[in-house]
MIKE-597653 format. One line per field, with one value per residue (C-alpha): residue number from 0; residue in one letter; x negated, y, z. Coordinates in Angstrom, 2 decimals. Layout:
residues N
num c(NUM  ...) $
residuo c(A  ...) $
px c(X  ...) $
py c(Y  ...) $
pz c(Z  ...) $
//
This chain:
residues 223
num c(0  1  2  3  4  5  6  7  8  9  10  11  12  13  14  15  16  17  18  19  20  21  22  23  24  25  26  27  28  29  30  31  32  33  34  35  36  37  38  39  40  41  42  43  44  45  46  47  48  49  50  51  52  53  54  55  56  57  58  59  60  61  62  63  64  65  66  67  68  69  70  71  72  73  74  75  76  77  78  79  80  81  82  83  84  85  86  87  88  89  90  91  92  93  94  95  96  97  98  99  100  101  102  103  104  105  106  107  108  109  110  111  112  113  114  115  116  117  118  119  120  121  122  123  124  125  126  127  128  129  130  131  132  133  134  135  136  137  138  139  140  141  142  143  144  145  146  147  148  149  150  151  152  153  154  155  156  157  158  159  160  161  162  163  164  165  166  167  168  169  170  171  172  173  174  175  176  177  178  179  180  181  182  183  184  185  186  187  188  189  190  191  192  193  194  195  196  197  198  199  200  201  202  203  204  205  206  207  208  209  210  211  212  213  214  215  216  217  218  219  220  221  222) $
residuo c(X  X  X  X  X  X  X  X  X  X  X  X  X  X  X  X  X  X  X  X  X  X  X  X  X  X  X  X  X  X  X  X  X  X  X  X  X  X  X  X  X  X  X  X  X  X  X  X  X  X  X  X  X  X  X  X  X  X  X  X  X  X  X  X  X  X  X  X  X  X  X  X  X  X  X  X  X  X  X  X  X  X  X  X  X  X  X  X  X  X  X  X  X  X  X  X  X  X  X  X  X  X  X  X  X  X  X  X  X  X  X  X  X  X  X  X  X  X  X  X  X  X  X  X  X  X  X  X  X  X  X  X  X  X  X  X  X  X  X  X  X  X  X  X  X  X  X  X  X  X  X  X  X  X  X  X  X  X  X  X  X  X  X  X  X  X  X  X  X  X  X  X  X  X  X  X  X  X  X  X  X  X  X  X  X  X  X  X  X  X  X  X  X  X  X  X  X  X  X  X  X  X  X  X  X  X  X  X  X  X  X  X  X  X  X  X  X  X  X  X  X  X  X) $
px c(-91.92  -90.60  -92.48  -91.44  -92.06  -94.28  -92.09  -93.63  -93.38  -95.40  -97.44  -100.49  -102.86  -102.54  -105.59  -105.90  -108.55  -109.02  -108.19  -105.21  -103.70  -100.23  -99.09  -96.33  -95.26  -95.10  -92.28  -92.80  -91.72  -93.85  -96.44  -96.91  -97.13  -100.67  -103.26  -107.05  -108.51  -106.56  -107.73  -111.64  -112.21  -112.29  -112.99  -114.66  -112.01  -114.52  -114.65  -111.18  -109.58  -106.31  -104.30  -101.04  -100.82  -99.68  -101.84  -101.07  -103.52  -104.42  -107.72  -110.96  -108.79  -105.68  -103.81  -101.73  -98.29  -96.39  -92.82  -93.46  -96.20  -95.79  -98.28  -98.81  -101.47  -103.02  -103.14  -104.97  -102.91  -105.05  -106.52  -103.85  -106.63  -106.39  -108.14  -107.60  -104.64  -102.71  -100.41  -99.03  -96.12  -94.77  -97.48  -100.61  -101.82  -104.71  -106.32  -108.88  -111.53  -114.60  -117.78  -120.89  -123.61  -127.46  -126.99  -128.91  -128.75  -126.68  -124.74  -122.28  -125.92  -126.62  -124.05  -122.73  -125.18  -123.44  -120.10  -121.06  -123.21  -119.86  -117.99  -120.78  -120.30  -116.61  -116.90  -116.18  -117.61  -118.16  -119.38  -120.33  -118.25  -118.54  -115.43  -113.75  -115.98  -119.14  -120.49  -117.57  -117.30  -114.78  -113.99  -112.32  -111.91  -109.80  -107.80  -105.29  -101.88  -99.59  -97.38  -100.93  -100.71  -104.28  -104.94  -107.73  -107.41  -108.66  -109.90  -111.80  -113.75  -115.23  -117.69  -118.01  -120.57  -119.53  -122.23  -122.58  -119.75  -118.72  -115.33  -114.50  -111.52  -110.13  -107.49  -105.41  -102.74  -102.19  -104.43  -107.89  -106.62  -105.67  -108.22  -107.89  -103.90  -104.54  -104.82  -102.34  -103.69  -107.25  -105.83  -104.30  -108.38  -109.44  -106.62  -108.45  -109.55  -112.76  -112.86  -116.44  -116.89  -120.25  -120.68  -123.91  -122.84  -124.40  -124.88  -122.24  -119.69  -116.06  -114.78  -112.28  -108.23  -105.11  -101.68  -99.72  -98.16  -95.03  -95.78  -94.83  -95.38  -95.16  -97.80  -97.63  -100.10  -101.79  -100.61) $
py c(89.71  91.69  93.39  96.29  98.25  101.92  104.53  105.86  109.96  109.19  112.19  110.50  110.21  111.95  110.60  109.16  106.78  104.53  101.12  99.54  98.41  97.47  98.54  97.00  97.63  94.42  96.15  94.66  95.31  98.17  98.11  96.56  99.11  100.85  99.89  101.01  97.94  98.79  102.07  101.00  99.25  98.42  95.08  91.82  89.25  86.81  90.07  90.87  91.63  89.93  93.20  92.25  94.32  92.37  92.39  90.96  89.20  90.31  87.85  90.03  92.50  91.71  95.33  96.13  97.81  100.79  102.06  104.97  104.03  101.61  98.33  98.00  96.23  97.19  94.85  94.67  94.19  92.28  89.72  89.89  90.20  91.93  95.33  98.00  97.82  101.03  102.53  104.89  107.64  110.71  113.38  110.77  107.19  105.04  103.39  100.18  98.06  96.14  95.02  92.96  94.92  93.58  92.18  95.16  97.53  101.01  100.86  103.48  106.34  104.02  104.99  108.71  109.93  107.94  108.74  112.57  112.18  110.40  113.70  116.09  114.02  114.99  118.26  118.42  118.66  116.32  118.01  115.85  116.78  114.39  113.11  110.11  107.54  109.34  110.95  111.59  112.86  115.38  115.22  117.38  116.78  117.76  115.51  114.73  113.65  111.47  114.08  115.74  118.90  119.08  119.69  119.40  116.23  115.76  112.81  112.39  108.88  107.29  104.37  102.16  99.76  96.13  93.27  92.34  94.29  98.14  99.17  101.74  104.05  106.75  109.43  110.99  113.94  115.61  113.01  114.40  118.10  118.66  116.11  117.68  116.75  112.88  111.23  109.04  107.70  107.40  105.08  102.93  102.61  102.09  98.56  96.94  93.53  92.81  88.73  88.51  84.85  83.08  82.43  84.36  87.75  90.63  93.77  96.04  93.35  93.66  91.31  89.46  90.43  87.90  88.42  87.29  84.20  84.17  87.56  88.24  91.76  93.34  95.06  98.63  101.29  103.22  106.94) $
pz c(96.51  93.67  90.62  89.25  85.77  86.44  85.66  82.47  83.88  86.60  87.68  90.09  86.68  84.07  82.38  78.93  80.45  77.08  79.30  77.95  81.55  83.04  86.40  87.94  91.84  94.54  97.06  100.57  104.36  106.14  108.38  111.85  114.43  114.15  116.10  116.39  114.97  111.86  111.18  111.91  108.57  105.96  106.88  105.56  105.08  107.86  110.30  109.79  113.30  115.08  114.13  113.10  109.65  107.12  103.73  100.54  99.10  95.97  95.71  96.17  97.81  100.75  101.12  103.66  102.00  103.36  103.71  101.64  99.25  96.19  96.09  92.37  90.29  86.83  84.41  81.21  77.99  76.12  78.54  80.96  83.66  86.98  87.09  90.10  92.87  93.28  96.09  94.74  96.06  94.93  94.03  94.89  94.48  95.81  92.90  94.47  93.00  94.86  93.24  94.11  96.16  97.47  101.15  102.06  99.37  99.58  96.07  96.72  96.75  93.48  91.29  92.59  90.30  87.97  87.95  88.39  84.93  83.45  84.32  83.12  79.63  79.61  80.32  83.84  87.21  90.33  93.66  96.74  99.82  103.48  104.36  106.73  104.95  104.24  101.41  98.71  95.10  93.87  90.18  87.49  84.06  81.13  80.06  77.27  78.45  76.31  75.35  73.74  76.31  77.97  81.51  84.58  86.59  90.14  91.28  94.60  94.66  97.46  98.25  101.04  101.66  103.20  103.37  99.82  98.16  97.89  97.90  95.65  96.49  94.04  95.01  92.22  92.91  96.35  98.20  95.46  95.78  99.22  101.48  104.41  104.64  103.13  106.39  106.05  102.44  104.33  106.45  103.60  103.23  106.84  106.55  103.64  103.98  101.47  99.76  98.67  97.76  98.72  94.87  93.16  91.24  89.35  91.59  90.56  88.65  90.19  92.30  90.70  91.31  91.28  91.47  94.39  93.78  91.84  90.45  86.60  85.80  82.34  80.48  80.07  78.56  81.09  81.00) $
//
């Protein structure tokens, strides 16, 4: 498994998101030939079907990689910790996180109202749309790019609920504007395996991320 730098002109996020993170890509073989147990999750890592993709596990979350999309992780500069798996391609990228959720609870109707609010406060909007997974949220916000020209960035951000965690899926570039043609990245989604640990968490704290073995990436500002 080879790391690999982020280009720094990638176009998937043009955010200025104030997280000081690294991204570095984990190339790998592509995916076993699909099957219909692989497109009905995401799973929990205990439920997780005899499919034959292979994932890389990434700790809280095992992903499987694809010929045409880049596996990378983010990693913060400062404490060198794990924070969101990307796959990532020309025009688009996957960004991933999981957090703790109640056994019972529905976390994802929780904080919608949440991450709408955070886009009212930066000037932008966030409409609810039903999609593949459920109930969605479609953001835009201006945003300052690191060359100081401003622009409007999609984002389309979706929850899904798993016995005591919440996966949290965000879509940047073609996959946020143009939904109806991001099958293919929705099924990146439906091949997640969940890790959510029998040990006692806050509702809402992220599940914690690791690098694969072996892995050294370098840190990078997030653009």
């Amino acid at each position: 498994m080879r790391l690999r730098r982020k280009p720094a002109d990638t176009d998937v996020d043009d955010a200025t998101t104030g997280e000081t993170t690294a991204a570095a890509g984990v190339t790998a073989g592509g995916p076993a030939e699909e099957t219909d147990a692989a497109l009905a999750g995401p799973y929990d890592v205990d439920e997780l079907p005899d499919d034959d993709v292979p994932r890389v596990d990434l700790g809280a979350l095992l992903v499987a990689p694809t010929a045409d999309k880049e596996l990378r992780v983010q990693v913060d500069e400062k404490s060198g910790a794990v924070r969101a798996v990307l796959l990532a391609a020309d025009g688009g990228a996957l960004e991933l996180r999981a957090f703790a959720a109640p056994r019972n609870g529905d976390l994802w109707s929780e904080i919608r109202p949440q991450i709408a609010a955070d886009a009212a406060r930066r000037g932008g909007t966030a409409t609810e749309r039903e999609g593949r997974f459920g109930t969605e949220l479609v953001c835009e916000v201006m945003v300052t790019r690191t060359d100081g020209a401003t622009g409007t960035q999609t984002s389309r951000v979706i929850g899904i609920n798993g016995p005591r965690w919440l996966l949290r899926a965000t879509f940047l570039g073609d996959p946020a504007r143009k939904p109806e043609a991001a099958e293919e990245w929705e099924e990146a989604i439906a091949r997640v395996a969940v890790r959510r640990g029998a040990h006692a968490m806050p509702v809402g704290e992220q599940l914690p991320l690791t690098l694969p073995e072996g892995a050294q990436p370098k840190a990078v500002p997030a653009s």
